[in-house]
C-alpha positions in Angstrom: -7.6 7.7 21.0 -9.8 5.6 18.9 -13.1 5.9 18.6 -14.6 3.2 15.6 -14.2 -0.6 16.2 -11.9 -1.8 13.5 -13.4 -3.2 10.2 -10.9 -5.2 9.7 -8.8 -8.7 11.0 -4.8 -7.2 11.2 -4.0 -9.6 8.9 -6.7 -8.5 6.0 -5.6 -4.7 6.8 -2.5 -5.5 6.5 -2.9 -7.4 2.8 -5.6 -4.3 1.9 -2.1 -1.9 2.9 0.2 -3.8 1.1 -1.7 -4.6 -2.0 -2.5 -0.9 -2.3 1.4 0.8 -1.5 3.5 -1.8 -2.9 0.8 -2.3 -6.1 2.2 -3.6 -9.3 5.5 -1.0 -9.2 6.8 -3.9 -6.7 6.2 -6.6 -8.4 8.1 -5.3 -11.8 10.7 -3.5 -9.7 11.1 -6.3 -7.2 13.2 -8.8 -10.1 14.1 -6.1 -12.2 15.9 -3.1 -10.4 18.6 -4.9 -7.5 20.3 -6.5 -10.5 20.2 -3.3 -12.8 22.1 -2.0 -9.9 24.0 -5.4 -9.5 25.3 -4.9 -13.3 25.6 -1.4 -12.7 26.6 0.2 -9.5 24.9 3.5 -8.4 27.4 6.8 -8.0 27.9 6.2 -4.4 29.0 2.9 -4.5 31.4 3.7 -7.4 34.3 1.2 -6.2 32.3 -1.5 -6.3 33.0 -4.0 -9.1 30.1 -4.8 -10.9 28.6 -8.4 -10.6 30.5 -9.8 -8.0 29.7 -10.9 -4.5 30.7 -7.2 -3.6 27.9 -5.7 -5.7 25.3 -7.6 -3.9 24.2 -5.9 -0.9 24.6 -1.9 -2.5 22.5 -2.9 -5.0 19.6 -4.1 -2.6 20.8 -1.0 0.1 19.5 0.9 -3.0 16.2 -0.8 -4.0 15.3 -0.6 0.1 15.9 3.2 -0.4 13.2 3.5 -3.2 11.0 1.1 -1.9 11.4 1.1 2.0 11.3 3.0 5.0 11.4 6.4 2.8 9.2 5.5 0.2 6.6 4.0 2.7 7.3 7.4 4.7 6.4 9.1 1.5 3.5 7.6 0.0 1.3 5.9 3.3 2.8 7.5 6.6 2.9 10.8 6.8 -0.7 11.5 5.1 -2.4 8.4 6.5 -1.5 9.3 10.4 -2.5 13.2 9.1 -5.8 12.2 7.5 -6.5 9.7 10.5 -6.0 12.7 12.9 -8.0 14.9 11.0 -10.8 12.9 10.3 -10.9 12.0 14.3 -11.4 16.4 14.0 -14.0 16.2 12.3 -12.3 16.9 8.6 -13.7 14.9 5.6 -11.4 12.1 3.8 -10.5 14.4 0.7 -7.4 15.9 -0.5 -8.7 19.4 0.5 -8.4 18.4 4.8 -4.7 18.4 4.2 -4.2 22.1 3.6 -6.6 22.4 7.1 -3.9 23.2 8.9 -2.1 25.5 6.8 -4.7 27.7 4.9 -7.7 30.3 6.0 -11.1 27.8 5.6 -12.4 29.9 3.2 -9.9 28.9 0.9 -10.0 25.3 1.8 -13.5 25.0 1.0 -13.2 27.5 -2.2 -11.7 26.9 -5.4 -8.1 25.9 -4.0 -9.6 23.0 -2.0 -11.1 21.9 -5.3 -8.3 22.0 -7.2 -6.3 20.6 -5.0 -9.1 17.3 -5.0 -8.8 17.6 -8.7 -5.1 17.5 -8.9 -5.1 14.7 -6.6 -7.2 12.5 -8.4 -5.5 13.2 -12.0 -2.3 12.5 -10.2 -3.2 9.1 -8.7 -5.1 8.1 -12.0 -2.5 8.8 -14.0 0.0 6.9 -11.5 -2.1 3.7 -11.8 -2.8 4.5 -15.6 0.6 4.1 -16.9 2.0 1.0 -15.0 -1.3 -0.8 -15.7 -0.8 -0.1 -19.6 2.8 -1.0 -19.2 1.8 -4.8 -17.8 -0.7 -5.1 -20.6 1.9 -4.6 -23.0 4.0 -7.4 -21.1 1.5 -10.2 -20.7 0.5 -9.6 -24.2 4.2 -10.2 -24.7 4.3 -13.1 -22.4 1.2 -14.9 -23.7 2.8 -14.0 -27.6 5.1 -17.0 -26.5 2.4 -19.2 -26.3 2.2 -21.1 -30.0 -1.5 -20.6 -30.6 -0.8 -16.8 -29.9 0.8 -13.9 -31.0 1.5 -10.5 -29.7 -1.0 -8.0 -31.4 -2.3 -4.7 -30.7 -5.9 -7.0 -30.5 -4.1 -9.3 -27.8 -3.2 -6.2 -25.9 -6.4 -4.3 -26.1 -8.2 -7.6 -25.1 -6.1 -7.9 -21.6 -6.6 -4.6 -20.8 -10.4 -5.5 -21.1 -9.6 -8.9 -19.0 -7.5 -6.6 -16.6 -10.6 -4.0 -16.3 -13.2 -6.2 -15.5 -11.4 -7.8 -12.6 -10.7 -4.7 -10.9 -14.0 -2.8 -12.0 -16.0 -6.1 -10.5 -13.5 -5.6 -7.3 -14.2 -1.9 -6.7 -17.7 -2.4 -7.5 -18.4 -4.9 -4.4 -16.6 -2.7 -1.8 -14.0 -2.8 0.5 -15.1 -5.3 2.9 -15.8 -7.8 -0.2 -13.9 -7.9 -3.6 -11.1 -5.4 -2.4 -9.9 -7.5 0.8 -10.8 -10.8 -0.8 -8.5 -9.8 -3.9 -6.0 -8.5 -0.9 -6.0 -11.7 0.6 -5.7 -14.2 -2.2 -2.8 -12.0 -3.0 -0.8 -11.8 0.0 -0.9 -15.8 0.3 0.2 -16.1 -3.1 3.1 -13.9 -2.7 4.1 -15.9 0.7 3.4 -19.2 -1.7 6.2 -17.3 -4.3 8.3 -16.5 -1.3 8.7 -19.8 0.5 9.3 -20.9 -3.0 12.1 -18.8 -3.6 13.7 -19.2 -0.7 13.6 -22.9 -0.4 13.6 -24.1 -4.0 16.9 -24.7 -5.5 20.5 -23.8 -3.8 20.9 -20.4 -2.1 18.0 -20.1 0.4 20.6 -19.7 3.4 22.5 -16.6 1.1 19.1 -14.8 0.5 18.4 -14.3 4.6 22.2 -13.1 4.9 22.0 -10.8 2.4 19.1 -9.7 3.5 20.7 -8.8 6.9 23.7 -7.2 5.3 21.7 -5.4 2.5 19.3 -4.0 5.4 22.8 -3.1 7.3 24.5 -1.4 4.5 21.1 0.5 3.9 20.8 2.0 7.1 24.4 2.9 7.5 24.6 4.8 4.4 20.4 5.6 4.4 21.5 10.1 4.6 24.4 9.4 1.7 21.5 8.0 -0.5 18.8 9.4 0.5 20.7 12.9 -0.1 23.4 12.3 -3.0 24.4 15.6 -4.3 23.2 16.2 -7.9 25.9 17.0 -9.8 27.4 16.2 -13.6 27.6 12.7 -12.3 25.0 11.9 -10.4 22.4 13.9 -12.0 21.4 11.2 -15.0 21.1 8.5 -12.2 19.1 10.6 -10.0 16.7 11.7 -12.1 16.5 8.0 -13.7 15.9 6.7 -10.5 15.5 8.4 -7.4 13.8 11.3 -8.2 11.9 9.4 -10.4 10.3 7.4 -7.9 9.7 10.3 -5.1 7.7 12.7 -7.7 5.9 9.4 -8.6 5.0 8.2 -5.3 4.5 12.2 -4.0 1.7 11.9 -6.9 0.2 9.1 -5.7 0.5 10.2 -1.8 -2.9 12.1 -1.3 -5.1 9.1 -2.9 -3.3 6.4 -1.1 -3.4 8.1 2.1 -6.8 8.9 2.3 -7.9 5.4 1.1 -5.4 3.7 3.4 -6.8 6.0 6.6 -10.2 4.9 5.6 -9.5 1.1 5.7 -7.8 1.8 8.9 -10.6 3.5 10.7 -10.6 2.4 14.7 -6.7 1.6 14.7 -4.7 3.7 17.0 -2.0 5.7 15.6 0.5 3.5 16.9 -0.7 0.0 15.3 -0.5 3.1 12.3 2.9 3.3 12.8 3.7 -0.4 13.7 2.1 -1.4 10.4 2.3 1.4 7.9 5.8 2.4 8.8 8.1 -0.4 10.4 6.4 -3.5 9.1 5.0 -3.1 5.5 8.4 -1.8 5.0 10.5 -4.8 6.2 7.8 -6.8 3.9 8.7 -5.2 0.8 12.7 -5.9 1.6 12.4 -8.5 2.4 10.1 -9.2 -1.0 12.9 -7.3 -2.7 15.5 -9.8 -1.5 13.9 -13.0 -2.4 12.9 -12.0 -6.2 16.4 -9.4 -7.1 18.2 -11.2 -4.5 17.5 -15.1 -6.3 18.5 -13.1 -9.9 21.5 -11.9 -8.3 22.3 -15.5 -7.2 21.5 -17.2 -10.0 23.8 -14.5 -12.4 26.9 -14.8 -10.2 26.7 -18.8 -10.8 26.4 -18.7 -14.5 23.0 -17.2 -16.1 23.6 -15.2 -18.5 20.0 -15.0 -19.4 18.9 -13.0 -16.3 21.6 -10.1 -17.2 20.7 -9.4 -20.8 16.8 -9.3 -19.3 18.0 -6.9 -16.7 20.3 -5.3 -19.3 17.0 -4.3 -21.1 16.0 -2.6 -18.0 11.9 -1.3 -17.8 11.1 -3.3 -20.8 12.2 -6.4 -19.5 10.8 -6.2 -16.1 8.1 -8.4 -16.0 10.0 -10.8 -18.0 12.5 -10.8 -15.8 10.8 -12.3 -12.9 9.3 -15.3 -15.1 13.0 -16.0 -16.3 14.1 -16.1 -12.7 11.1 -18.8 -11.5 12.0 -20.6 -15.0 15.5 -21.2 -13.4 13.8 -23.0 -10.2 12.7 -26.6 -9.6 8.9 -26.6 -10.0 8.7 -24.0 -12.2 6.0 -25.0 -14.2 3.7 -24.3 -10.8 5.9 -21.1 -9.9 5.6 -19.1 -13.4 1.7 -19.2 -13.5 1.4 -17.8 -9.6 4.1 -15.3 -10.6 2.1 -14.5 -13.7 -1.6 -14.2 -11.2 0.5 -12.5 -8.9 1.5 -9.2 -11.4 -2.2 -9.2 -12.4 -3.7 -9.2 -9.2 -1.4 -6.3 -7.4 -2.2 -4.5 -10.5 -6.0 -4.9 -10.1 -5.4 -4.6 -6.3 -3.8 -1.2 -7.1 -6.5 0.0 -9.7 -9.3 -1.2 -7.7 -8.4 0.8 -4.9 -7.4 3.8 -6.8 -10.7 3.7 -8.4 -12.4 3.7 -4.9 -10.8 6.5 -3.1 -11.2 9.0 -6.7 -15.1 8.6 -6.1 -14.5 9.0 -2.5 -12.7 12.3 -3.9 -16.0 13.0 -5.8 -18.6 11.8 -3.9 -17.6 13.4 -0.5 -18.5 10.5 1.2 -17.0 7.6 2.9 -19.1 4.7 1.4 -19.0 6.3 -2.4 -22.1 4.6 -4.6 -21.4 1.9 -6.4 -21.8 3.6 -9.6 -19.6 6.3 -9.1 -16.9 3.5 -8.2 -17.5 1.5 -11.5 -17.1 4.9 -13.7 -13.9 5.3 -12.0 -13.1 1.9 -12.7 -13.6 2.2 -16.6 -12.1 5.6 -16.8 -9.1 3.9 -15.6 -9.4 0.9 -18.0 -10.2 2.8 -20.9 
């Protein structure tokens, strides 16, 4: 049943969902991490050859495991249809309604139910916290190539102040202004990127294959991946990589949920699961094929530049992507969208992060504006 009309368009709930989940993690990851894998093939697809045609579709099989259907499962799903239900009961959005259904009241309102808000928060925070930091340290890198600049601890701190004061400004107008207008003017600059990709340059035809095939090998091997034994082995790349990501996104799972049930007030559970866990997904694949897929296809036909980026791994992630639009016709219009593009899911990411931690606090739906920009600054600074 639903009982509120919904606030927003599908299209804007859908750009408010996706800029939140996906956030800056799938912009870095998105270039970066299917041609790590390409160069070097996870345990369970030891006989493949590394970078050759072969390598192509395990290595996006693998990025869809830490960035689709699970990882969507993980972080939005399961704790956005649970805080969606239990709101409808009566329950407040905060951390706390979760253990409702598992725990005596008087706990849940006690001291448990506030640490369990606490923890929440601190965990998110610190989730946004570390990527955001991360990207200041790579624009600063990428503006050092710039020959009136250089790459200082003063050019850092000073984007990290830029970066602040878009999302702070963002969080402080609300979700119906500054959040779903970033949203928006981020989702149709990632289609821009992604028509670009795909029709710019040789190789638009191999990207929709592989995308096919990669989403095939991916489901036919999803309970090998998704539960590789940790052994001798496997145990380095899993806790590199998979379990990496699941303790990371687990972290995040209470704030994103309870935000993302809140923008989705008056949707019925099943345009929940349509959106949240069948087509955000298929997005971010698909995302994942057109940015790691065009790296991949650009390496096998002679850039050597793209592997020793991807060779360089986290540090190189950002960098990566701009290397792979340098490598396209137009590029001079493609590397400054890519460039908006990182900022704005990052300040789509902290934005929203900021608002559902003085949701957290407030106790209230519609937190006051000044509780959102503290959150906002705490973030920044």
């Amino acid at each position: 049943g639903v009982t509120a009309k919904p606030s927003f368009k599908f299209f804007d709930w859908c750009a408010v969902l996706i800029c939140t989940l996906l956030a800056g993690g799938g912009v870095f990851w998105s270039a970066a991490e299917p041609l790590m894998h390409f160069i070097s093939p996870p345990p369970l697809f030891k006989g493949v050859v590394a970078m050759t045609p072969s390598a192509v579709d395990p290595a996006l099989a693998v990025s869809f495991l830490h960035w689709g259907f699970l990882a969507w499962a993980l972080v939005a799903t399961t704790t956005t249809i649970t805080f969606s239900m239990l709101e409808r009961r009566g329950e407040p959005l905060r951390p706390r309604s979760l253990l409702v259904p598992i725990l005596p009241r008087a706990w849940v309102d006690g001291p448990i139910g506030d640490l369990a808000d606490g923890l929440s928060v601190v965990a998110a925070i610190a989730g946004t916290v570390g990527p955001l930091g991360f990207l200041s340290l790579q624009l600063s890198d990428a503006a050092g190539k710039l020959p009136w600049l250089t790459n200082s601890a003063g050019l850092q701190s000073l984007v990290v102040v830029a970066l602040t004061a878009v999302f702070a400004t963002s969080t402080e107008s609300g979700i119906q202004k500054g959040i779903k207008w970033l949203s928006e003017l981020n989702v149709w600059l990632t289609i821009a990127l992604a028509i670009g990709l795909l029709i710019l340059g040789p190789g638009g035809v191999w990207l929709i294959q592989h995308f096919l095939s990669g989403l095939l090998t991916n489901l036919a091997n999803l309970p090998q991946m998704a539960m590789l034994p940790r052994n001798a082995d496997t145990g380095p790349w899993l806790d590199w990589w998979t379990i990496f990501y699941w303790g990371w996104f687990l972290g995040y799972a209470p704030l994103m949920g309870l935000f993302t049930a809140g923008v989705s007030r008056g949707r019925s559970i099943r345009e929940l699961v349509l959106a949240v866990a069948i087509l955000c997904p298929l997005v971010t694949n698909l995302w994942f094929t057109l940015v790691g897929g065009k790296g991949m296809y650009l390496a096998l036909n002679g850039s050597d530049d793209i592997i020793a980026l991807a060779d360089k791994g986290i540090n190189a992630a950002a960098s990566t992507l701009l290397t792979i639009l340098s490598q396209l016709p137009l590029s001079g219009l493609l590397i400054p969208i890519g460039l908006l593009l990182v900022v704005l899911f990052m300040c789509t990411s902290a934005d929203s992060m900021s608002y559902a931690a003085a949701m957290v606090v407030s106790g209230r739906n519609e937190p006051p504006p000044a509780l959102r920009l503290f959150w906002a600054l705490m973030i920044g600074s």
